[in-house]
mmCIF file of the N, C-alpha and C atoms, coordinates in Angstrom:
data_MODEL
# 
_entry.id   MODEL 
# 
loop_
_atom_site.group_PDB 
_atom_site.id 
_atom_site.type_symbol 
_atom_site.label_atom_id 
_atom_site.label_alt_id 
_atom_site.label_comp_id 
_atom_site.label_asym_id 
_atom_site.label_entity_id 
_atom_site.label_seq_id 
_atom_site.pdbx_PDB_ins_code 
_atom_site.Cartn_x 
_atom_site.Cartn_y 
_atom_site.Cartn_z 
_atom_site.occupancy 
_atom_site.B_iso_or_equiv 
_atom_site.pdbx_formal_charge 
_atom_site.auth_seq_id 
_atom_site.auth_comp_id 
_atom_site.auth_asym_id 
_atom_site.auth_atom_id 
_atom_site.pdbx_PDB_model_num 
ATOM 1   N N  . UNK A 1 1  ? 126.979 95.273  145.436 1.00 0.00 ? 1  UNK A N  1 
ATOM 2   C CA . UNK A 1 1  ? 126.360 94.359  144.494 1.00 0.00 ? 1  UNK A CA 1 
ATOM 3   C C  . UNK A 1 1  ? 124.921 94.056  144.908 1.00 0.00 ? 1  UNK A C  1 
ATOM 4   N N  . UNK A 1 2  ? 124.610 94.091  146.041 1.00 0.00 ? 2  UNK A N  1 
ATOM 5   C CA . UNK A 1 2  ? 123.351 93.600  146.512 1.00 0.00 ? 2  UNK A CA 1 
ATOM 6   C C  . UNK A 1 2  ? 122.355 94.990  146.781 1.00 0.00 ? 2  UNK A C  1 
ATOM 7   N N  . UNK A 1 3  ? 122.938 95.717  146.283 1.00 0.00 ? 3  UNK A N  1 
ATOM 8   C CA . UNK A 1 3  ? 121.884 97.127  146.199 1.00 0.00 ? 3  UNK A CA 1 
ATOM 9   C C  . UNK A 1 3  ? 121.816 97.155  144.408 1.00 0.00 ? 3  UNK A C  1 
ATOM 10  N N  . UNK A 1 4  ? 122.720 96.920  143.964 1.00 0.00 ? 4  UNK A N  1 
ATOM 11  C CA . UNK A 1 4  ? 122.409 96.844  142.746 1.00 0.00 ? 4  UNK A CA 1 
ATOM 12  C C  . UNK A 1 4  ? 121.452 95.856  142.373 1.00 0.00 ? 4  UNK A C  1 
ATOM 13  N N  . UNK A 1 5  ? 121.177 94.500  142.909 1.00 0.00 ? 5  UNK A N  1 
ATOM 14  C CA . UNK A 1 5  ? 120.331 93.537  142.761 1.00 0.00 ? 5  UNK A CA 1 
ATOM 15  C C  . UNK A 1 5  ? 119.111 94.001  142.700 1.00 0.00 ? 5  UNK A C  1 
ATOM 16  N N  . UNK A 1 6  ? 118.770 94.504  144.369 1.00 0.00 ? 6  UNK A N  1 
ATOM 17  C CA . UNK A 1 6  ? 117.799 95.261  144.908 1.00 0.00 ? 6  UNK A CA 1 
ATOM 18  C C  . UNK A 1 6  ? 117.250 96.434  143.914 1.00 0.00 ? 6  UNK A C  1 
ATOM 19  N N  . UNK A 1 7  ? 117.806 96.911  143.509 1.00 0.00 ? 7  UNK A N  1 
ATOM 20  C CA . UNK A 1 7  ? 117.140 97.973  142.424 1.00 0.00 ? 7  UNK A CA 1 
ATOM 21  C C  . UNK A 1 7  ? 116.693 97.130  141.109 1.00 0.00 ? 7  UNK A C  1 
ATOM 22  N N  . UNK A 1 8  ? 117.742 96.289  140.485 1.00 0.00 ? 8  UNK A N  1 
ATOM 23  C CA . UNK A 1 8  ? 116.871 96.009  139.464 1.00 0.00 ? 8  UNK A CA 1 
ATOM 24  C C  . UNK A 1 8  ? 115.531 95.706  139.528 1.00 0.00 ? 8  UNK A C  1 
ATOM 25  N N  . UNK A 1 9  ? 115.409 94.255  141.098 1.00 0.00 ? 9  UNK A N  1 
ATOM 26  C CA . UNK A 1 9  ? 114.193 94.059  140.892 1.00 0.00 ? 9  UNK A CA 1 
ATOM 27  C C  . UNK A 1 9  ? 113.068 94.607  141.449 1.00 0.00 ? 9  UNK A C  1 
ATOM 28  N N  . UNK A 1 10 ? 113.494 95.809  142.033 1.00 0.00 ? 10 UNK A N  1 
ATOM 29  C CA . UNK A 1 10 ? 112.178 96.689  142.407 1.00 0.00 ? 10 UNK A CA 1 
ATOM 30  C C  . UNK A 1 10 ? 112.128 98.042  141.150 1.00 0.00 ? 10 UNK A C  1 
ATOM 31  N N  . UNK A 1 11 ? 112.910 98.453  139.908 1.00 0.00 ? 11 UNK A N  1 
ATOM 32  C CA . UNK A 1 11 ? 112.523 98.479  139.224 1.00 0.00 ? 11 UNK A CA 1 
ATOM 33  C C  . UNK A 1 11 ? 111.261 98.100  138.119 1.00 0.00 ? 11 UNK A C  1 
ATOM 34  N N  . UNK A 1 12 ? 110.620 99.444  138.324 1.00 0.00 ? 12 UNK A N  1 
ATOM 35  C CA . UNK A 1 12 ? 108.829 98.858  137.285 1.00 0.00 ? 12 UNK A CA 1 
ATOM 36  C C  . UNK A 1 12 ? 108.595 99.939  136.161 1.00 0.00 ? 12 UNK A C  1 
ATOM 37  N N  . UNK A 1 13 ? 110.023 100.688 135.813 1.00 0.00 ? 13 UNK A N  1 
ATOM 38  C CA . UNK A 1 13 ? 109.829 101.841 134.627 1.00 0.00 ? 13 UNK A CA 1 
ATOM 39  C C  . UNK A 1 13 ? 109.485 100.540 133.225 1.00 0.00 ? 13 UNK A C  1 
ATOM 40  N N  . UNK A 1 14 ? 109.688 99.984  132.849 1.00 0.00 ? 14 UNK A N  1 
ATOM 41  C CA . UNK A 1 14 ? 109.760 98.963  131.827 1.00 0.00 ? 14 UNK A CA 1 
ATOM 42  C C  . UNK A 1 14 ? 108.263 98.040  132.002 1.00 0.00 ? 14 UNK A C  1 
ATOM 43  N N  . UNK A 1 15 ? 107.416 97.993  132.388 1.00 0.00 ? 15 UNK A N  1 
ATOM 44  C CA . UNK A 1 15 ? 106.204 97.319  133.151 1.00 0.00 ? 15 UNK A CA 1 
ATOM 45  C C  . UNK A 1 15 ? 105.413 98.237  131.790 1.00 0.00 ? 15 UNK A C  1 
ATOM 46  N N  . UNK A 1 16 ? 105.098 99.431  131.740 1.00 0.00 ? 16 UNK A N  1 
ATOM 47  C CA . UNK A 1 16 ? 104.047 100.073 130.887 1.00 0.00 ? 16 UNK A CA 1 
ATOM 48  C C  . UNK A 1 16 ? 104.248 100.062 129.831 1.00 0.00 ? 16 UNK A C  1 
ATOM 49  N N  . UNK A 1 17 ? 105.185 99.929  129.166 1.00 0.00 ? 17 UNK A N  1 
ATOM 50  C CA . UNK A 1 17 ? 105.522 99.525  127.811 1.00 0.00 ? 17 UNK A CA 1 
ATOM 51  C C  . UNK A 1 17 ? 105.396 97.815  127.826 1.00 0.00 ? 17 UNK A C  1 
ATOM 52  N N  . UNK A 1 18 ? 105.936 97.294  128.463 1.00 0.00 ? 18 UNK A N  1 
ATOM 53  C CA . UNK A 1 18 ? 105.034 95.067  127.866 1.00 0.00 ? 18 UNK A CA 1 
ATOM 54  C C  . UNK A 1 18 ? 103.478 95.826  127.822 1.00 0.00 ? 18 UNK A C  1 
ATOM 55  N N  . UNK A 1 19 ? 102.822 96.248  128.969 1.00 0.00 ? 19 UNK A N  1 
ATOM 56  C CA . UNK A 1 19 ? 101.520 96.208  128.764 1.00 0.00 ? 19 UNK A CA 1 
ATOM 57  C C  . UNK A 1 19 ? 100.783 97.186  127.568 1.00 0.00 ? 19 UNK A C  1 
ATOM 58  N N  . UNK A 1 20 ? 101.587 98.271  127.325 1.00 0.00 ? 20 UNK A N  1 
ATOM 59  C CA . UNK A 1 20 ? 101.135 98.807  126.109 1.00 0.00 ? 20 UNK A CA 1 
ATOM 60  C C  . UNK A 1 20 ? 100.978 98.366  125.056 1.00 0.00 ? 20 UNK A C  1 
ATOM 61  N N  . UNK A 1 21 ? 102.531 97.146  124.971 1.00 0.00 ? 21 UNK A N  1 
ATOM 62  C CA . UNK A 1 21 ? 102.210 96.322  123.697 1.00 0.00 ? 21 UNK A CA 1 
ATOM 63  C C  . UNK A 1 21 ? 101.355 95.149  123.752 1.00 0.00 ? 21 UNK A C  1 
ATOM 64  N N  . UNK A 1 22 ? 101.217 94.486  124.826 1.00 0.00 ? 22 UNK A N  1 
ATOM 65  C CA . UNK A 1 22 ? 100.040 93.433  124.888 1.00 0.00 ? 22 UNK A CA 1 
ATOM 66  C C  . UNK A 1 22 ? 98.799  94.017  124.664 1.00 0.00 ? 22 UNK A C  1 
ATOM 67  N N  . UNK A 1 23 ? 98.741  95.186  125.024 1.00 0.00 ? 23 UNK A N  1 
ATOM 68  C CA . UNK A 1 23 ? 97.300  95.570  124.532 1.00 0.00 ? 23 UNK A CA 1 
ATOM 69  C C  . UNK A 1 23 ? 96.773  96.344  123.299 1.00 0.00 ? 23 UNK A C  1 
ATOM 70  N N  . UNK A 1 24 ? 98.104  96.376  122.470 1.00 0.00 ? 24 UNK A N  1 
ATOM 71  C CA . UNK A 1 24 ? 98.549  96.661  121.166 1.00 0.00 ? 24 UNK A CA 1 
ATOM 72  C C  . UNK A 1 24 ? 98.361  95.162  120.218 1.00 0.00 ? 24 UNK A C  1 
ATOM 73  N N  . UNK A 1 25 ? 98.475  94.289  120.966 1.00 0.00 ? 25 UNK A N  1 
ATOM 74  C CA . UNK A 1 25 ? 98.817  93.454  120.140 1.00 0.00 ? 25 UNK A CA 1 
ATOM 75  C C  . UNK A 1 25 ? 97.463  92.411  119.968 1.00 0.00 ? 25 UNK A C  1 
ATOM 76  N N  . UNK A 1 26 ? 96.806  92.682  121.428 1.00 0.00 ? 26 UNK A N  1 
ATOM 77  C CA . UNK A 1 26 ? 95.348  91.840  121.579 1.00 0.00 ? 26 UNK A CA 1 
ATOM 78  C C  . UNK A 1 26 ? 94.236  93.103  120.438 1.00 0.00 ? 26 UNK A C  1 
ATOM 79  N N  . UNK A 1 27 ? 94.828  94.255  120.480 1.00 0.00 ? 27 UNK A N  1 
ATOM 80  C CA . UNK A 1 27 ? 93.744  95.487  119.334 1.00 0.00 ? 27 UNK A CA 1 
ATOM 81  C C  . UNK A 1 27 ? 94.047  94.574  118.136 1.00 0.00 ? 27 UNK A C  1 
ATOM 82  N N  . UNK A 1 28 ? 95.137  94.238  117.835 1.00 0.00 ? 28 UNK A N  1 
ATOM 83  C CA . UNK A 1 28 ? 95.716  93.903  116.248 1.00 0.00 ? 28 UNK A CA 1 
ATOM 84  C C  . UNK A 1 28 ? 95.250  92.446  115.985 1.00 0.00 ? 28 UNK A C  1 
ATOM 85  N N  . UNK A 1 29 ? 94.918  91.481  117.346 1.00 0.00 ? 29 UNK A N  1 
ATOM 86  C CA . UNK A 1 29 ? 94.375  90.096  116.931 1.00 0.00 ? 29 UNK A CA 1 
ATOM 87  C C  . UNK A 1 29 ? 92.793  90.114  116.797 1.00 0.00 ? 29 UNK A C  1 
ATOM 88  N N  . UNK A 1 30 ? 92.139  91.276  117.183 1.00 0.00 ? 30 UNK A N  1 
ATOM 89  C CA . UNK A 1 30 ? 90.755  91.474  117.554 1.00 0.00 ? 30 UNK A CA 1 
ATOM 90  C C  . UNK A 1 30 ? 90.396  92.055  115.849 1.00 0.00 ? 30 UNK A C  1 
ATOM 91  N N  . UNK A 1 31 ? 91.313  93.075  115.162 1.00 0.00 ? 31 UNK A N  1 
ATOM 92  C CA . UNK A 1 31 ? 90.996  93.527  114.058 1.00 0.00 ? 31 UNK A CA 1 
ATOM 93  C C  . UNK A 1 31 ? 90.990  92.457  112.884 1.00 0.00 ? 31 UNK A C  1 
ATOM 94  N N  . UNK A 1 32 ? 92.311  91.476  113.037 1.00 0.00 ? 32 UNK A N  1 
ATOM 95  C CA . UNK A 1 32 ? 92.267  90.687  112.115 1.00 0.00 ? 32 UNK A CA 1 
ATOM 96  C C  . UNK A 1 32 ? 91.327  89.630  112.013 1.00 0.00 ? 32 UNK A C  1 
ATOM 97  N N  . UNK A 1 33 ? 90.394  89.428  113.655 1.00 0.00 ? 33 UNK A N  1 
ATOM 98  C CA . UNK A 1 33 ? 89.316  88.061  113.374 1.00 0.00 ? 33 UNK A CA 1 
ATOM 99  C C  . UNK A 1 33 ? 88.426  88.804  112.828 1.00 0.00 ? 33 UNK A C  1 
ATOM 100 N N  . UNK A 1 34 ? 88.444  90.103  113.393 1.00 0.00 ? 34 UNK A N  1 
ATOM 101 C CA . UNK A 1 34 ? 87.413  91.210  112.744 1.00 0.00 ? 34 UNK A CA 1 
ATOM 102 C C  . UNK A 1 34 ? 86.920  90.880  111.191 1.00 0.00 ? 34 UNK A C  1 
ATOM 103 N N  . UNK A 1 35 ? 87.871  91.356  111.003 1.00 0.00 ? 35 UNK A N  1 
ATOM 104 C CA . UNK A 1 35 ? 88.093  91.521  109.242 1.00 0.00 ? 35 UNK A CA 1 
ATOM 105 C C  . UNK A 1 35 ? 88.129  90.126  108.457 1.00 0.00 ? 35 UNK A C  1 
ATOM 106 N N  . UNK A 1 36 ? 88.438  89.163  108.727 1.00 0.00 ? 36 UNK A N  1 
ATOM 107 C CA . UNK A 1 36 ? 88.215  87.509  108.964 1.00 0.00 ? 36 UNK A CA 1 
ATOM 108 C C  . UNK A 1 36 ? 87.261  87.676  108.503 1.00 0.00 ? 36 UNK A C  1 
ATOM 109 N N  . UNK A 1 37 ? 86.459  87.573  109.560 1.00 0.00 ? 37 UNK A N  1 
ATOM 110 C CA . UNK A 1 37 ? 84.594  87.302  109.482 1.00 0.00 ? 37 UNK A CA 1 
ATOM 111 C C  . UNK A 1 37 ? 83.917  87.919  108.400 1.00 0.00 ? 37 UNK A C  1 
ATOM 112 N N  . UNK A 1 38 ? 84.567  89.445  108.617 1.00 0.00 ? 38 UNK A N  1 
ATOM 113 C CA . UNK A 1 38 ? 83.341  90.220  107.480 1.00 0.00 ? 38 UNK A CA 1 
ATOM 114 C C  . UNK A 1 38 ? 83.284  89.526  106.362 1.00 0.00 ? 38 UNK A C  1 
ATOM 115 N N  . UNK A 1 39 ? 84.559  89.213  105.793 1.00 0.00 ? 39 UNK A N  1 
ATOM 116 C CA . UNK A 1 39 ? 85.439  88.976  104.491 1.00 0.00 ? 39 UNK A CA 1 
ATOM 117 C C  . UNK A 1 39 ? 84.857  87.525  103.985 1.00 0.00 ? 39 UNK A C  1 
ATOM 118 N N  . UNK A 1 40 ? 84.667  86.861  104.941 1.00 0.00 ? 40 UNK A N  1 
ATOM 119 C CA . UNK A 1 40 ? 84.016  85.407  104.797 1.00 0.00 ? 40 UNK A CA 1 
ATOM 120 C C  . UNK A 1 40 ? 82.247  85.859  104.647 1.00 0.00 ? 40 UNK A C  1 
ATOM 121 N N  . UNK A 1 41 ? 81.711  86.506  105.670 1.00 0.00 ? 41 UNK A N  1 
ATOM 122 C CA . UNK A 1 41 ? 80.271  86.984  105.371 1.00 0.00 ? 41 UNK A CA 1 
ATOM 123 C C  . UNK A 1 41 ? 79.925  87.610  104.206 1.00 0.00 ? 41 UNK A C  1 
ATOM 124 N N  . UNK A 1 42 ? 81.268  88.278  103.900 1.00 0.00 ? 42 UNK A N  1 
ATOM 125 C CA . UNK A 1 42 ? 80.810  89.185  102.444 1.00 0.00 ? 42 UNK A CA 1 
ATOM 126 C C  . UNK A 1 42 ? 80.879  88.100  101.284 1.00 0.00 ? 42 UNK A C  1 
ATOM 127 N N  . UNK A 1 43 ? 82.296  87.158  101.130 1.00 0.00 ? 43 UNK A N  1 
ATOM 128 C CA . UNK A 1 43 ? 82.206  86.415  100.101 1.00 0.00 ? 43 UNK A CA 1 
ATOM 129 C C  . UNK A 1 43 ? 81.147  85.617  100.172 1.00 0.00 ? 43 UNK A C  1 
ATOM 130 N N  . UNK A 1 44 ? 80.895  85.138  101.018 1.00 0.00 ? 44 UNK A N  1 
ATOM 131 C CA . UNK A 1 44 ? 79.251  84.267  100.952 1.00 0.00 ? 44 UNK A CA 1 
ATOM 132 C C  . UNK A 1 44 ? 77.813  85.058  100.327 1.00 0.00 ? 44 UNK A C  1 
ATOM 133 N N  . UNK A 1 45 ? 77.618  86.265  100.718 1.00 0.00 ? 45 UNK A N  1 
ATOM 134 C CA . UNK A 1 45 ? 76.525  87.126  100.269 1.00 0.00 ? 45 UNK A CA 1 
ATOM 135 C C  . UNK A 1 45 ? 77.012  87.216  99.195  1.00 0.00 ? 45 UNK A C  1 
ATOM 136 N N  . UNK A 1 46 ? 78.050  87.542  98.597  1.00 0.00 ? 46 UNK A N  1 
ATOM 137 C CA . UNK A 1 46 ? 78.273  87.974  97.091  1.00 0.00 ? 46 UNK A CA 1 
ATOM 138 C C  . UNK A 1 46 ? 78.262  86.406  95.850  1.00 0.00 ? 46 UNK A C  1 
ATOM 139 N N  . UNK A 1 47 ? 78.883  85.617  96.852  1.00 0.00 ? 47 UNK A N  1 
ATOM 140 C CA . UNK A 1 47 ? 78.698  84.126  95.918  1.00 0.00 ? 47 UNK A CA 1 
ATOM 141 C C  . UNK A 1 47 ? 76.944  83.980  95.801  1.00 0.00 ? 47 UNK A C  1 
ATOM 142 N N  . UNK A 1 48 ? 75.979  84.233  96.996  1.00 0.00 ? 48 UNK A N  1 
ATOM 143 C CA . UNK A 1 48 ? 74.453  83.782  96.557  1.00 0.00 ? 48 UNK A CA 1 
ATOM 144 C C  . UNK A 1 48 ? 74.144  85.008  95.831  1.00 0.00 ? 48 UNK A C  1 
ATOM 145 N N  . UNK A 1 49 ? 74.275  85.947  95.999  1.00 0.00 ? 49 UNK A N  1 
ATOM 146 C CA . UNK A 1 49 ? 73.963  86.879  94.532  1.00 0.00 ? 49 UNK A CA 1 
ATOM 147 C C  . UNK A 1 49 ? 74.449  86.505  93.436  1.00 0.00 ? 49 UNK A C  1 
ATOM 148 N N  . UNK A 1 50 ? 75.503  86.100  92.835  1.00 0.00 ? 50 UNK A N  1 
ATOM 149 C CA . UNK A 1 50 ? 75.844  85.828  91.939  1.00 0.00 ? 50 UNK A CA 1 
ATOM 150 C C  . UNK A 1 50 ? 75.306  84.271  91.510  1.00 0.00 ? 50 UNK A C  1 
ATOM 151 N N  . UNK A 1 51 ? 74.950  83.808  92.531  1.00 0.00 ? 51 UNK A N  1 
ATOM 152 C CA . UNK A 1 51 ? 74.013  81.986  91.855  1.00 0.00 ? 51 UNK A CA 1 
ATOM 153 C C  . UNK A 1 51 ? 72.659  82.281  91.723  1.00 0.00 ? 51 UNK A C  1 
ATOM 154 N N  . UNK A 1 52 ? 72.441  83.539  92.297  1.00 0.00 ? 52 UNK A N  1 
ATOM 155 C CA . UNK A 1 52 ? 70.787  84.479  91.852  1.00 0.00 ? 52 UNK A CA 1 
ATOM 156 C C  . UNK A 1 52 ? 70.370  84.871  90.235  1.00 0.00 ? 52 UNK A C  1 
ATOM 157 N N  . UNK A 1 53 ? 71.942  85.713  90.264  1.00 0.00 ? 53 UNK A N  1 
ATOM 158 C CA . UNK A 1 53 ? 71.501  86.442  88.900  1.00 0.00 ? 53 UNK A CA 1 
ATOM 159 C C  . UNK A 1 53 ? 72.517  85.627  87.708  1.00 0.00 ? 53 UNK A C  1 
ATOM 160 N N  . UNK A 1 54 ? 73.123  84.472  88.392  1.00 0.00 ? 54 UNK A N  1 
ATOM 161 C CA . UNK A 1 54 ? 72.979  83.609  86.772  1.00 0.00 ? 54 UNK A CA 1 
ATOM 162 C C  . UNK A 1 54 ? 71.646  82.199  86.425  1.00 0.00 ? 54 UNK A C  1 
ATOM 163 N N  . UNK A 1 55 ? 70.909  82.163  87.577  1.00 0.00 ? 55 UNK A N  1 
ATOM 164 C CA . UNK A 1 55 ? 69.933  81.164  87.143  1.00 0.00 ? 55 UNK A CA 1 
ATOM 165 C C  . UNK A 1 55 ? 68.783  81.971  86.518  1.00 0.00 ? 55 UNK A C  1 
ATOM 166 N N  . UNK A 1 56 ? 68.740  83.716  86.612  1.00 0.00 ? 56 UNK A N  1 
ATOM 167 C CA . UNK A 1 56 ? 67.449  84.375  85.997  1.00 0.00 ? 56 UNK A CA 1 
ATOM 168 C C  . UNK A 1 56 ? 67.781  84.031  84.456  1.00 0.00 ? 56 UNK A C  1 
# 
């Protein structure tokens, strides 16, 4: 029983997959502030064009 212990916790096959997905998952929070921002920068440029070309 106590070699069986011993192996689980010096077991580290399972270690590169959490970190693959944490760094899967920090790509996927980085794209969405990404895309956030543009989306807010774009609706703003497109709202003052449009308060442009209805006061001509």
């Amino acid at each position: 029983m106590k070699k069986l212990v011993l192996r689980f916790v010096t077991d580290e096959s399972g270690n590169a997959a959490i970190e693959y997905g944490l760094i899967a998952s920090l790509i996927g929070v980085a794209i969405i502030l990404g895309a956030t921002a543009l989306g807010t920068n774009l609706n703003s440029a497109l709202a003052d064009l449009s308060a442009q070309t209805k006061g001509q």
